[in-house]
N, C-alpha and C positions, 0 to 999 in steps of 0.2 A: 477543450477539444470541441468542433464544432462540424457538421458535416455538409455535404455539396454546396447549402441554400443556407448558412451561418446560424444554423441551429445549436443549442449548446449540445450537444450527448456525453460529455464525460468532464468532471478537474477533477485536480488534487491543489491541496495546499503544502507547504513545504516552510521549512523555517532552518536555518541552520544554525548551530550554537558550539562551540568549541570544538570544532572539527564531526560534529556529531547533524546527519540529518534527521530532523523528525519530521516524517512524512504523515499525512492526516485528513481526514476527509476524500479521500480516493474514492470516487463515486464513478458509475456507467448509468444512463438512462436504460431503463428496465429493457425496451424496445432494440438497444445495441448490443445487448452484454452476449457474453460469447463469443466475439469476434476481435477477439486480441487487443482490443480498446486500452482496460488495465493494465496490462502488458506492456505499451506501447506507452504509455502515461509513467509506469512505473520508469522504464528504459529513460524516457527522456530527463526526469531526475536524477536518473544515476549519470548520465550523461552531463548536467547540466554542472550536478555535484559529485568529480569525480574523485575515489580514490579513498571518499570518506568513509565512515560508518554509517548503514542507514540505520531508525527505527521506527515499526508502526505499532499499530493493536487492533487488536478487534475482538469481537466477541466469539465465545466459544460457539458459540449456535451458528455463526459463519461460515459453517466447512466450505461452502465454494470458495471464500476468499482467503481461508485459511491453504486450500490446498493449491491456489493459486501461489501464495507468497511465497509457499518451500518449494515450488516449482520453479520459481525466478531464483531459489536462491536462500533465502530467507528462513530461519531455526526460532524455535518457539526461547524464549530466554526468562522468561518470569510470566507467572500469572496472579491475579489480583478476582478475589469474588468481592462482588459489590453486595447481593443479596443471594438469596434460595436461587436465583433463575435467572441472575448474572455474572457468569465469570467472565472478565478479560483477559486474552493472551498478548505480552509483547512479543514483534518478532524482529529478528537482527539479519543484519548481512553486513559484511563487512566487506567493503569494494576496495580495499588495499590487498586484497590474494590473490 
């Protein structure tokens, strides 16, 4: 995603494997975030990949992005602690409903 003057402010990477999307790296330049960027990023994957399953992750300490992803849609389905001061949550949506 890039704005007026080809600046980057936002990607995502994407990979699809057996009917399954894994979405990854979903990033907003600090200066754009709040203005429906991810949003808009996430749609056009679901868009691009329709009908599949999606999945991402992120870290527990992420609540904006966690509360973003169950806002689009998206249910916590497993979580993974790596140390004391890192857990990971996966999260699902299933774009066949």
């Amino acid at each position: 995603m890039v704005d007026e003057n080809g600046v980057i402010i936002g990607s995502v990477c994407t990979k699809e494997i057996d009917g399954r999307v894994y979405i990854g790296k979903l990033m907003v330049h600090p200066d754009h975030r709040h203005k429906g960027y991810g949003s808009m990023l996430l749609s056009e994957i679901e868009g691009f990949f329709p009908d599949k399953r999606y999945e991402l992750f992120t870290s527990t300490r992420s609540l904006d992005n966690i509360r973003l992803y169950q806002k689009l849609g998206y249910a916590i389905f497993a979580r993974k602690v790596i140390n004391d001061e890192l857990e990971f949550v996966y999260m699902e949506k299933n774009g066949k409903d």
